[in-house]
Each structure stands twice: as C-alpha cells, then as structure tokens.
N, CA, C and O atoms as a CHARMM CRD file, in Angstrom:
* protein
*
  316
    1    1 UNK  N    -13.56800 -41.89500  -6.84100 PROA 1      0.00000
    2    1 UNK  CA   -14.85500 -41.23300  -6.85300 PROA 1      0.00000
    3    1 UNK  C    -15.39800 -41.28400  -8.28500 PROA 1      0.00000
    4    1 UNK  O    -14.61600 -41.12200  -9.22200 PROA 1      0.00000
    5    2 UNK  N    -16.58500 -41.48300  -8.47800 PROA 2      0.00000
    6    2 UNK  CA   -17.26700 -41.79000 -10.14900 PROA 2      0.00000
    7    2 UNK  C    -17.60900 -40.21000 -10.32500 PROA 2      0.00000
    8    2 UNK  O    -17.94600 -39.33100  -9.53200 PROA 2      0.00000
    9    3 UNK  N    -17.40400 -40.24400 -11.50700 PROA 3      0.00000
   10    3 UNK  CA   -17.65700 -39.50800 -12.23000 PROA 3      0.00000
   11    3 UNK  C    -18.95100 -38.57700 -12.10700 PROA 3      0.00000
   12    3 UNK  O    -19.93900 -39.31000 -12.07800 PROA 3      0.00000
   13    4 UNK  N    -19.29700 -37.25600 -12.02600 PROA 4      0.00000
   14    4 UNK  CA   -20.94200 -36.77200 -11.49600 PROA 4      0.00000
   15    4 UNK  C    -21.03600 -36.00800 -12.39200 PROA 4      0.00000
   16    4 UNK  O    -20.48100 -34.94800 -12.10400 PROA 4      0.00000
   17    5 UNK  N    -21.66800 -36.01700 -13.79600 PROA 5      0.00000
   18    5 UNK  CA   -22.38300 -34.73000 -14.09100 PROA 5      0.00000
   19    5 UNK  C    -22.62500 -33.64200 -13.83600 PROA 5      0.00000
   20    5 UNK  O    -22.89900 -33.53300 -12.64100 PROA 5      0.00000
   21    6 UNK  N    -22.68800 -32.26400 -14.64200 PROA 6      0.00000
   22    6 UNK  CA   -23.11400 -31.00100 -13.71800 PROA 6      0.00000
   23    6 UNK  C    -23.48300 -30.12900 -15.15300 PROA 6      0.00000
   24    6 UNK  O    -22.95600 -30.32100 -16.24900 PROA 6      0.00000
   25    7 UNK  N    -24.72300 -28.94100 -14.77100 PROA 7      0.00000
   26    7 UNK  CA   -24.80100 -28.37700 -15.51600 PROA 7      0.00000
   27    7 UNK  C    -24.62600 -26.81200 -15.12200 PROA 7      0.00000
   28    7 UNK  O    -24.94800 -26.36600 -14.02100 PROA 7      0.00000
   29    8 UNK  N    -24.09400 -26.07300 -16.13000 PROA 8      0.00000
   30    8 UNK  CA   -24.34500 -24.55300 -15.40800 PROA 8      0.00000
   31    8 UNK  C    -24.37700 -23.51300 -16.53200 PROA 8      0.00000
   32    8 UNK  O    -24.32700 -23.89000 -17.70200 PROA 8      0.00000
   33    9 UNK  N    -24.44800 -22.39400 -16.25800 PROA 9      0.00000
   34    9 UNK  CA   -24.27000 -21.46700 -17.23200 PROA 9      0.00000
   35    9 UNK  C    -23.36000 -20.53600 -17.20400 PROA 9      0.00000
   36    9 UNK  O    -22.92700 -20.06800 -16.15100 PROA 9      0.00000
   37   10 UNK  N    -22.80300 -20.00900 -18.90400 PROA 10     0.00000
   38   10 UNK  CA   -21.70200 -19.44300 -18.53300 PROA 10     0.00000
   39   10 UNK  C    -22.47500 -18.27300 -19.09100 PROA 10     0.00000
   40   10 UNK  O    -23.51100 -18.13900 -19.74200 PROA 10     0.00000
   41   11 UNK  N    -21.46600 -17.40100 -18.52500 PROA 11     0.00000
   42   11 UNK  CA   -21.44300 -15.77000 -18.94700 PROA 11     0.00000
   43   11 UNK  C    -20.64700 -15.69500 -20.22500 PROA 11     0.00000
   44   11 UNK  O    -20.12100 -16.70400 -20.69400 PROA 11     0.00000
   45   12 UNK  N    -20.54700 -14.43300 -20.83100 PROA 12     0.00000
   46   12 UNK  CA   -19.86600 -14.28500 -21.87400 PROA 12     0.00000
   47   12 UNK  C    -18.15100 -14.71700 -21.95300 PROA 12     0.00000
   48   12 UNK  O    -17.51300 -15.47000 -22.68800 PROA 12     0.00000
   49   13 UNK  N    -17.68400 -13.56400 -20.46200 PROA 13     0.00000
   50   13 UNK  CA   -16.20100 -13.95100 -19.81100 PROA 13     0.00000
   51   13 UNK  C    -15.76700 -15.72000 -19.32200 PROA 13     0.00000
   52   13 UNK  O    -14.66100 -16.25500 -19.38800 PROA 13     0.00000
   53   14 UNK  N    -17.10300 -16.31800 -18.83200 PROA 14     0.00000
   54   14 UNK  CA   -16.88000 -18.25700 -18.51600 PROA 14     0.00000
   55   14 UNK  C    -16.76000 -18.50400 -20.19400 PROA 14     0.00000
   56   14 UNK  O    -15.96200 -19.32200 -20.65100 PROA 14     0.00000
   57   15 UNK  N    -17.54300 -17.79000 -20.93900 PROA 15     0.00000
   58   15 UNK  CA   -17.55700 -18.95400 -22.42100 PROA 15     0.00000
   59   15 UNK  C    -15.92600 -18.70700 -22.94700 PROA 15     0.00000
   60   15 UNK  O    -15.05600 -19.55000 -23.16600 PROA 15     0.00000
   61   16 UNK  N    -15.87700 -17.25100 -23.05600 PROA 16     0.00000
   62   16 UNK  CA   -14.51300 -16.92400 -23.84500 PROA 16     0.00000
   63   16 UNK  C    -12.66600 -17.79800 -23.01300 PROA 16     0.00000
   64   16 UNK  O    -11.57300 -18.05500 -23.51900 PROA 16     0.00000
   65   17 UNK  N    -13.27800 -17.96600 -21.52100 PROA 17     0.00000
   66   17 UNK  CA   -12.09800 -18.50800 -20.69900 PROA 17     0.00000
   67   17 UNK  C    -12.30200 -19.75600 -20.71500 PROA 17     0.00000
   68   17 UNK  O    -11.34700 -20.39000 -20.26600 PROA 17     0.00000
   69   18 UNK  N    -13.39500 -20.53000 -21.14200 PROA 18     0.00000
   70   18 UNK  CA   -13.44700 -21.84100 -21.25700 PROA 18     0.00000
   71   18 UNK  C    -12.66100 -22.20200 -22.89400 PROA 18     0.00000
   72   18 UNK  O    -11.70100 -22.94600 -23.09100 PROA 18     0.00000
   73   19 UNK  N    -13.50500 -21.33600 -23.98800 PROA 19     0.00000
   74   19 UNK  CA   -12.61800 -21.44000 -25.06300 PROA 19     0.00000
   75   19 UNK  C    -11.29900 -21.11900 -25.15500 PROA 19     0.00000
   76   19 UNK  O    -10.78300 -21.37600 -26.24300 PROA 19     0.00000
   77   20 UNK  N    -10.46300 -20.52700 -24.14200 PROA 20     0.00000
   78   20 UNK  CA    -8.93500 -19.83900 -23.87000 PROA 20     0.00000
   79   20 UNK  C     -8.09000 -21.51800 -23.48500 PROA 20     0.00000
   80   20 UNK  O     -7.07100 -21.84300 -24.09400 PROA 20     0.00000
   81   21 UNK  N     -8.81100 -22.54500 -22.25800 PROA 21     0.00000
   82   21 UNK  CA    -8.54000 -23.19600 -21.97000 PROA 21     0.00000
   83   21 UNK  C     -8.76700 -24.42300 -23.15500 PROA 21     0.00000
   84   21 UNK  O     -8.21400 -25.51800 -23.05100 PROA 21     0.00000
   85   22 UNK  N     -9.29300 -24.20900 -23.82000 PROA 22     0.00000
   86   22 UNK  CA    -9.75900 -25.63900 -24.72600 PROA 22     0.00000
   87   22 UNK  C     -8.50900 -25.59300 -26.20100 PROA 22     0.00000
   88   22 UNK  O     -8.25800 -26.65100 -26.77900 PROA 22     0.00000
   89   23 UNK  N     -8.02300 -24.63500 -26.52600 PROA 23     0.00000
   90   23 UNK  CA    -6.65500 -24.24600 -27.29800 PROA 23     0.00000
   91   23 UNK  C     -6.37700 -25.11500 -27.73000 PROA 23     0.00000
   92   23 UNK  O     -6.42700 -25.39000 -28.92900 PROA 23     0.00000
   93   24 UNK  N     -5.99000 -25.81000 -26.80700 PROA 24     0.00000
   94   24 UNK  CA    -4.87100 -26.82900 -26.42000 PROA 24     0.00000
   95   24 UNK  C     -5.11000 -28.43300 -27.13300 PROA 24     0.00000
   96   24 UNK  O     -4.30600 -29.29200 -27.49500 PROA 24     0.00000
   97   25 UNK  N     -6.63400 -28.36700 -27.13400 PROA 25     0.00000
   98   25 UNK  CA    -7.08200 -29.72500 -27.74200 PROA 25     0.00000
   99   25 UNK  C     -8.04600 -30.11000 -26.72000 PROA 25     0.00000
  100   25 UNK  O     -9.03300 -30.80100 -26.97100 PROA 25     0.00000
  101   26 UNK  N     -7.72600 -29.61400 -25.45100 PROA 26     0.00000
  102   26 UNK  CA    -8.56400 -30.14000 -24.61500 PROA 26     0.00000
  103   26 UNK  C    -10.50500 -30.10500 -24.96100 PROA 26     0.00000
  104   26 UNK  O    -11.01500 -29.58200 -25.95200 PROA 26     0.00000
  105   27 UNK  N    -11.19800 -30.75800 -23.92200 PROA 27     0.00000
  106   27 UNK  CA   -12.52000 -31.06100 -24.36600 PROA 27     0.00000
  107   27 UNK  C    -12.83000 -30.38500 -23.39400 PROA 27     0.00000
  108   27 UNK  O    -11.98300 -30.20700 -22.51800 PROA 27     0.00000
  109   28 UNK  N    -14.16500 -29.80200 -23.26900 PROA 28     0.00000
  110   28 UNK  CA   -15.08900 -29.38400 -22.40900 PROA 28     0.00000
  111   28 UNK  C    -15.08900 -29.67300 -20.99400 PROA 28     0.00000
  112   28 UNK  O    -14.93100 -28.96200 -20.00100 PROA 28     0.00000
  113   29 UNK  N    -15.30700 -30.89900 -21.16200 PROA 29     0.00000
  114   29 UNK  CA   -14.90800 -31.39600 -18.99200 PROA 29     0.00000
  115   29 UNK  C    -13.79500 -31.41400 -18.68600 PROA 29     0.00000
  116   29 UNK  O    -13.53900 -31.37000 -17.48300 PROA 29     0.00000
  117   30 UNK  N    -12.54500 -31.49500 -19.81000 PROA 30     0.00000
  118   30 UNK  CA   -11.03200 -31.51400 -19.27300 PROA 30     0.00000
  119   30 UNK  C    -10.80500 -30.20600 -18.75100 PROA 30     0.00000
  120   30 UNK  O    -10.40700 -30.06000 -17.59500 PROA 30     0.00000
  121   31 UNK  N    -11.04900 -29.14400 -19.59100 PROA 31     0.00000
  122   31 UNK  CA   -10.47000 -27.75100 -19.31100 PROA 31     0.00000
  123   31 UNK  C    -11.54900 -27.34200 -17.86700 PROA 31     0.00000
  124   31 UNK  O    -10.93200 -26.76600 -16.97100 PROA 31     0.00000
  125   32 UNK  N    -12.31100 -27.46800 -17.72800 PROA 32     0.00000
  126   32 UNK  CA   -13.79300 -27.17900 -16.90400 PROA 32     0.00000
  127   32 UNK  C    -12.74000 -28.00100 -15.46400 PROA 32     0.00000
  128   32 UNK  O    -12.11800 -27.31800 -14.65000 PROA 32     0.00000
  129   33 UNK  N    -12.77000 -29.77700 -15.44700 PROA 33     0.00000
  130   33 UNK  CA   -11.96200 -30.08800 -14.36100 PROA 33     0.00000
  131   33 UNK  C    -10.29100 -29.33900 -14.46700 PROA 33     0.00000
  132   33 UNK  O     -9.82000 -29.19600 -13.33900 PROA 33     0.00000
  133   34 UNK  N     -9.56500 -28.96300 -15.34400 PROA 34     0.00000
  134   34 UNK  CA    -8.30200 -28.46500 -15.02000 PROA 34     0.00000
  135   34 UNK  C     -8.60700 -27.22300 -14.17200 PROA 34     0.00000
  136   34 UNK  O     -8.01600 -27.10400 -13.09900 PROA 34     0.00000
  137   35 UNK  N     -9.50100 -26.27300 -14.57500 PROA 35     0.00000
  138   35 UNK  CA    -9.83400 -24.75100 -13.92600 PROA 35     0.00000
  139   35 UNK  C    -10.43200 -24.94900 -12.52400 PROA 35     0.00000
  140   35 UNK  O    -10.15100 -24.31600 -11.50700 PROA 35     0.00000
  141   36 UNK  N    -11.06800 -25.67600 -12.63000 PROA 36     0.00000
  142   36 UNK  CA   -11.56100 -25.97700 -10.89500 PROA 36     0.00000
  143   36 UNK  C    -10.36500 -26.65500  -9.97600 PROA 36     0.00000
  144   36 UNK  O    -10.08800 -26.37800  -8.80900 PROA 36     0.00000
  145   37 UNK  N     -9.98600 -27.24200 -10.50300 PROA 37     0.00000
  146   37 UNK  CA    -8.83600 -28.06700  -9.46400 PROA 37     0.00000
  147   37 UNK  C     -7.59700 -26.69700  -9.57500 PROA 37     0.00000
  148   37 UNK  O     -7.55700 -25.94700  -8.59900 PROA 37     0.00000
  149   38 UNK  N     -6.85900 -26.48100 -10.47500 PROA 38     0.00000
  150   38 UNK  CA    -6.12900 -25.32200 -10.40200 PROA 38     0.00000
  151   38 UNK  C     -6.86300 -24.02700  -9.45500 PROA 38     0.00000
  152   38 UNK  O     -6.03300 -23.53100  -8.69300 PROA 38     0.00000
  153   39 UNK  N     -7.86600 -23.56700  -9.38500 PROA 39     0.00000
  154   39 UNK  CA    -8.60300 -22.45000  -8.83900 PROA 39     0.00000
  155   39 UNK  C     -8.59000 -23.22500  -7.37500 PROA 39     0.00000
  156   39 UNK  O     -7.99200 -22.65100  -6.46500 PROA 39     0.00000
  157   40 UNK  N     -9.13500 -24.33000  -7.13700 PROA 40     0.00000
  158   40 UNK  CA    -8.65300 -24.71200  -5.79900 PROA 40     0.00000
  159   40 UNK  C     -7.41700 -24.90000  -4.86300 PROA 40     0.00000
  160   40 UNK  O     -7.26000 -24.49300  -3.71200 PROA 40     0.00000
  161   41 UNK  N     -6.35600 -25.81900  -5.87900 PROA 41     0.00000
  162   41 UNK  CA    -5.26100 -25.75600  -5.58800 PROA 41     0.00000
  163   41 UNK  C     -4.22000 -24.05100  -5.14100 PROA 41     0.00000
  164   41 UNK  O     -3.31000 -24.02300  -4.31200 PROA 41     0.00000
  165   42 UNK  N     -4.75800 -22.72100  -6.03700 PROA 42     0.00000
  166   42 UNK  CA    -4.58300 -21.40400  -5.55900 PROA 42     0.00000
  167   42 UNK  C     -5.61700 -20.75700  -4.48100 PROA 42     0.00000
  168   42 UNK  O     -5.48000 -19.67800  -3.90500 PROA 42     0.00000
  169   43 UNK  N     -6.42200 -21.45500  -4.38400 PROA 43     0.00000
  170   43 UNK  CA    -7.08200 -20.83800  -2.81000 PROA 43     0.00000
  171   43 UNK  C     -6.56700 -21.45100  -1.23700 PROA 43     0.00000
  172   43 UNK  O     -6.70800 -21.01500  -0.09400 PROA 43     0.00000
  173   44 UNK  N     -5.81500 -22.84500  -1.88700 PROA 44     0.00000
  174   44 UNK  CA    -5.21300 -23.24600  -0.46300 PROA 44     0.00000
  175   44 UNK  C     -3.95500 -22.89800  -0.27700 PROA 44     0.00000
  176   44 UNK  O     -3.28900 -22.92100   0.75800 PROA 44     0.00000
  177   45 UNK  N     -3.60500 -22.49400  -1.61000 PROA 45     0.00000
  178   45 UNK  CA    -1.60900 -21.36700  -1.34000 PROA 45     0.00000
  179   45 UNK  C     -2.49700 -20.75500  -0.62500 PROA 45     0.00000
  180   45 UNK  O     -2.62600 -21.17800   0.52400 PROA 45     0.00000
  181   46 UNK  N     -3.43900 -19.50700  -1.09200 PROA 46     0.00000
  182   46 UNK  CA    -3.44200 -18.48200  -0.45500 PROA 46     0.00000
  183   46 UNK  C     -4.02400 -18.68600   1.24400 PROA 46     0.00000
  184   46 UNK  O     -3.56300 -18.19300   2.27400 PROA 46     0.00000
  185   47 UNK  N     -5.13600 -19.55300   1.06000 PROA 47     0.00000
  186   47 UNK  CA    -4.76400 -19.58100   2.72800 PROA 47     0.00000
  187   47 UNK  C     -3.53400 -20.16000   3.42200 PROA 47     0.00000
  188   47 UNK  O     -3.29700 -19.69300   4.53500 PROA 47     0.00000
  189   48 UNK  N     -2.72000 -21.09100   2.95500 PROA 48     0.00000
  190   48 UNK  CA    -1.90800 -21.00900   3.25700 PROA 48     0.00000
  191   48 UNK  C     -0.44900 -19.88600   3.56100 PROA 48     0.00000
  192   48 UNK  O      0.57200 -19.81400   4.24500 PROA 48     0.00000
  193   49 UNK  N     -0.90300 -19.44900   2.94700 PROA 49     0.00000
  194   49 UNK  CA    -0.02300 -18.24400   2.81900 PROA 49     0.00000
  195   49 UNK  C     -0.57000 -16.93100   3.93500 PROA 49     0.00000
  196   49 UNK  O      0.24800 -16.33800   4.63900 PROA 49     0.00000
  197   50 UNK  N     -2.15400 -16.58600   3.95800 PROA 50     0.00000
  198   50 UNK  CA    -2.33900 -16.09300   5.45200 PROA 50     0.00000
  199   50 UNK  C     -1.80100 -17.36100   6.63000 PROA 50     0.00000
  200   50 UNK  O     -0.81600 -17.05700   7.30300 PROA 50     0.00000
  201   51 UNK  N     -2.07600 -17.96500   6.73400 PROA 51     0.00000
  202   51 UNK  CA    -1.51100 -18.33800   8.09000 PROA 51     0.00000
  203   51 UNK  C     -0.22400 -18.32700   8.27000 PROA 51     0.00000
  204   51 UNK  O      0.22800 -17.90100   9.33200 PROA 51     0.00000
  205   52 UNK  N      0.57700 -18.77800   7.29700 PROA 52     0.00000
  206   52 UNK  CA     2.20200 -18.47300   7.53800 PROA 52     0.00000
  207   52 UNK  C      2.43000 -16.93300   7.93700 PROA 52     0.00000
  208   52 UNK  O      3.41800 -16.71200   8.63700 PROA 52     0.00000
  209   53 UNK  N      1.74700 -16.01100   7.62300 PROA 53     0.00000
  210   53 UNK  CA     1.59700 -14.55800   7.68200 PROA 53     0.00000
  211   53 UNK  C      1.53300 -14.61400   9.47400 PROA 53     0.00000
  212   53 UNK  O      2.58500 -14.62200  10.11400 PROA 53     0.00000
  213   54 UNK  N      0.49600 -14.64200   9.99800 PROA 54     0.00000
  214   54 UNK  CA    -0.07000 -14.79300  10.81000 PROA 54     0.00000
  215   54 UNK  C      0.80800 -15.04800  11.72200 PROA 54     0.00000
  216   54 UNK  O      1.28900 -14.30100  12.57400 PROA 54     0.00000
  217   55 UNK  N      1.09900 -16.75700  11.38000 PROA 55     0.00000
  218   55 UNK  CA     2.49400 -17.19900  12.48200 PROA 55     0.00000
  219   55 UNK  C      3.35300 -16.35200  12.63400 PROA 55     0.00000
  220   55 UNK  O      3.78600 -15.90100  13.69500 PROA 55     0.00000
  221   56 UNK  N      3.68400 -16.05300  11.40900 PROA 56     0.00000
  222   56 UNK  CA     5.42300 -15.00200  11.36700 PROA 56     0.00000
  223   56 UNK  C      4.87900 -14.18600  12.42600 PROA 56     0.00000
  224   56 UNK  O      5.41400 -14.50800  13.48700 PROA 56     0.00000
  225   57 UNK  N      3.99400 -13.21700  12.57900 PROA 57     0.00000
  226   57 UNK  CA     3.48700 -11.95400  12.85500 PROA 57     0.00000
  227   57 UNK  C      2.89400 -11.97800  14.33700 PROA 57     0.00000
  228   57 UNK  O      2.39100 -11.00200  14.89400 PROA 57     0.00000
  229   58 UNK  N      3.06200 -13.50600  14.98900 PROA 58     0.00000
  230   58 UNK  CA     2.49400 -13.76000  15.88500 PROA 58     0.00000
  231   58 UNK  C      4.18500 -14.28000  17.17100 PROA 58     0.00000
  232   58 UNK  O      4.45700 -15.43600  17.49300 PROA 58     0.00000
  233   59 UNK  N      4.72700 -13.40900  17.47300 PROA 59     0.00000
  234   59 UNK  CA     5.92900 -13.70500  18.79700 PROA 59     0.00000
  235   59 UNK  C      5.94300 -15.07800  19.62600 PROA 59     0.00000
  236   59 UNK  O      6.86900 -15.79500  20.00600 PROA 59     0.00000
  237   60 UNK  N      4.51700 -15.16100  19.75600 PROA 60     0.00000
  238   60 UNK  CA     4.11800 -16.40900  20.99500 PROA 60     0.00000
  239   60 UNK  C      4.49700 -17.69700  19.72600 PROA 60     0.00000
  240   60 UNK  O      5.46400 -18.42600  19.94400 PROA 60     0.00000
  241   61 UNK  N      3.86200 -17.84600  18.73300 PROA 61     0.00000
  242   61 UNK  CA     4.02600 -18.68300  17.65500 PROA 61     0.00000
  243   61 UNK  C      5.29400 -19.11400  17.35200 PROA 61     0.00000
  244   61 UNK  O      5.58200 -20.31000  17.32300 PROA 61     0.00000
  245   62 UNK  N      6.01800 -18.29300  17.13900 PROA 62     0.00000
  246   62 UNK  CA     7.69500 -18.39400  16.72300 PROA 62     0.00000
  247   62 UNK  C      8.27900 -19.19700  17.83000 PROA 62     0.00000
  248   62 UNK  O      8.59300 -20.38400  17.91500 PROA 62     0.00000
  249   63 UNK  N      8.33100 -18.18800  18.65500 PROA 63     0.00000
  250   63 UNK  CA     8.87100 -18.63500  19.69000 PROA 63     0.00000
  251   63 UNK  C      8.59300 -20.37900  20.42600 PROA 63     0.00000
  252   63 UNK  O      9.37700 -21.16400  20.95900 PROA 63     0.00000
  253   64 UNK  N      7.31000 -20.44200  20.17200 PROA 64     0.00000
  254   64 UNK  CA     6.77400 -22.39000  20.19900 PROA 64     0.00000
  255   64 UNK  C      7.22000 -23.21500  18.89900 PROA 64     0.00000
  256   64 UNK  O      7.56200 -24.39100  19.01500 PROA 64     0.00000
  257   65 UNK  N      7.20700 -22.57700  17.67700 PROA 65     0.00000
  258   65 UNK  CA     8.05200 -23.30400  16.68500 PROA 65     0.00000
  259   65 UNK  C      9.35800 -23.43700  16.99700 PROA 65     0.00000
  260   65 UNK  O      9.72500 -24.61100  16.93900 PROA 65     0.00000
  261   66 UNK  N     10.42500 -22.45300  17.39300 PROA 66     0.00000
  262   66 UNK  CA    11.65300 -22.58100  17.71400 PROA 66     0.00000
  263   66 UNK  C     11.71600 -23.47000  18.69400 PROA 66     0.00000
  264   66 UNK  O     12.52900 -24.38000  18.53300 PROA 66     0.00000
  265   67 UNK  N     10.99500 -23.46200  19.80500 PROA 67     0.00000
  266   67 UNK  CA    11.00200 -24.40600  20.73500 PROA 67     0.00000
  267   67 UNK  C     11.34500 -25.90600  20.49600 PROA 67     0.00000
  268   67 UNK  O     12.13200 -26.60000  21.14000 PROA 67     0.00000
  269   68 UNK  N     10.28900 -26.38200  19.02000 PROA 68     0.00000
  270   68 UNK  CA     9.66700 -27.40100  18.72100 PROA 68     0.00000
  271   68 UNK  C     10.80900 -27.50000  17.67100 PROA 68     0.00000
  272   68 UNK  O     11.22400 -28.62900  17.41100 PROA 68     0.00000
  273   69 UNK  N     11.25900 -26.61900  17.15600 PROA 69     0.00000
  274   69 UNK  CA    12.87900 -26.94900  16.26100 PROA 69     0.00000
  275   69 UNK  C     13.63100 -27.60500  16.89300 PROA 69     0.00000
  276   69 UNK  O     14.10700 -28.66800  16.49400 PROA 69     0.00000
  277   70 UNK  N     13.92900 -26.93600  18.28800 PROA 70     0.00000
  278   70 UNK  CA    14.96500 -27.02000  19.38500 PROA 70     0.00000
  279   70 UNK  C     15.07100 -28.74500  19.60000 PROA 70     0.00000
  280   70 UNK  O     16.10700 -29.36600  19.36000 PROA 70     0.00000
  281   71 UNK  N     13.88300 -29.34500  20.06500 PROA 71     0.00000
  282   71 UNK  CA    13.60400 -30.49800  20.14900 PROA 71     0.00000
  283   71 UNK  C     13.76900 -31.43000  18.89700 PROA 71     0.00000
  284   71 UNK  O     14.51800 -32.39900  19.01500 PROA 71     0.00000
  285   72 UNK  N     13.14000 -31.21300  17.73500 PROA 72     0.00000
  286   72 UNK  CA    13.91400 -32.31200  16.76700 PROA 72     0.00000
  287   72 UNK  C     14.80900 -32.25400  16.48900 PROA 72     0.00000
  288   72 UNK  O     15.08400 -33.21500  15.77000 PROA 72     0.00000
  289   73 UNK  N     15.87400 -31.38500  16.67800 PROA 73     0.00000
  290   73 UNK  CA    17.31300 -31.05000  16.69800 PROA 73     0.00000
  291   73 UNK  C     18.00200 -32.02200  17.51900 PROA 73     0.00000
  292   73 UNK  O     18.91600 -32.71500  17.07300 PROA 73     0.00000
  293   74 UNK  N     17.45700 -32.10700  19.06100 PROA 74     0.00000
  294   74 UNK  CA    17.94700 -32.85800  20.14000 PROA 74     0.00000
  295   74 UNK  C     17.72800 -34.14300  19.68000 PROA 74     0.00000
  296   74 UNK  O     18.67300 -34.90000  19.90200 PROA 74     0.00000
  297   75 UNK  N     16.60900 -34.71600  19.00600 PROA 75     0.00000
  298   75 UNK  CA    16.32200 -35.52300  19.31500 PROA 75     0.00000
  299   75 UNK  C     16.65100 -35.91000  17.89000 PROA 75     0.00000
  300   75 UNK  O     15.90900 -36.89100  17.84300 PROA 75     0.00000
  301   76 UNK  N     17.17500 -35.87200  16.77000 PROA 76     0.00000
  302   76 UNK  CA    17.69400 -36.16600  15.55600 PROA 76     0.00000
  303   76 UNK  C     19.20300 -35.88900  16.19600 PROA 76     0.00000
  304   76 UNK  O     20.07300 -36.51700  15.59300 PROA 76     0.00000
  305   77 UNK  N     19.64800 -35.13900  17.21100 PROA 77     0.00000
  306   77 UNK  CA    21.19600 -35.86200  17.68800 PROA 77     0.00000
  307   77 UNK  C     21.44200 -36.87900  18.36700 PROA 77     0.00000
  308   77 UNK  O     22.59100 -37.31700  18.42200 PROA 77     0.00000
  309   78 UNK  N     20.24100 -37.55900  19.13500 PROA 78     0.00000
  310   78 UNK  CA    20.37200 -38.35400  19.86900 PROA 78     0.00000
  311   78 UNK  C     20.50600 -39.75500  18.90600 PROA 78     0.00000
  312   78 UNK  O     20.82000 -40.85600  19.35900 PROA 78     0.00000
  313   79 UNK  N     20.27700 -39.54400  17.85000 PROA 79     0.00000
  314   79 UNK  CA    19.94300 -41.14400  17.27000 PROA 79     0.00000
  315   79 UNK  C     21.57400 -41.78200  16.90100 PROA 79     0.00000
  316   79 UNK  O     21.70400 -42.92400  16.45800 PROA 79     0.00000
C-alpha cells in the first residue's frame, strides 16, 4: 500500500505523547505510525479477549468446542 499523507491536530496531551514517543530518535510519521498500529493491535486483544469471555461464559459454546476437540483428537489418531 503507498504511502498517504494526513493532516490533523493535536491537543496539548497528542503533542506532549507524540514528543514521549519521538525520545527514541524516532521522526514524526514513525512514532505517529508506531501509536496507531500499536493502539490497533490493543483494540483487537481486547476484542478478542471479550469474545473468549463470552465463549467461556457461554455452556452451549464449550460444549461445541469440546466436541470439535473430540474430533481432531480422533482424527490426529487416525493418521
């Protein structure tokens, strides 16, 4: 994917956490792409993490995973 431009504005707290991230040596679009991809990469734990919730918490669920254990079990003995 090429590269896209973007402009935005920061608040006082975006300027001071952009300068927190830049420490390091990093440049402006490095720390800017590290915080977005990291901030994404922790919103799909966390949904991930409700649905594992969910499953656990859900009887009918388990019980079709165990099922579906049961079977690659059988079928990783059969080989």
């Amino acid at each position: 994917m090429a590269e896209r431009a973007i402009s935005f504005r920061l608040d006082e707290n975006a300027e001071r956490a952009l300068h927190f991230l830049m420490r390091n040596g990093a440049s402006r679009s490095e720390a800017i792409r590290a915080a977005l991809t990291a901030e994404a990469r922790r919103r799909k734990l966390e949904i991930a993490a409700t649905d594992a919730a969910r499953v656990a918490a859900d009887e009918n669920d388990r019980r079709e995973i165990a099922e579906v254990q049961a079977l690659m079990e059988d079928l990783r003995a059969e080989r």
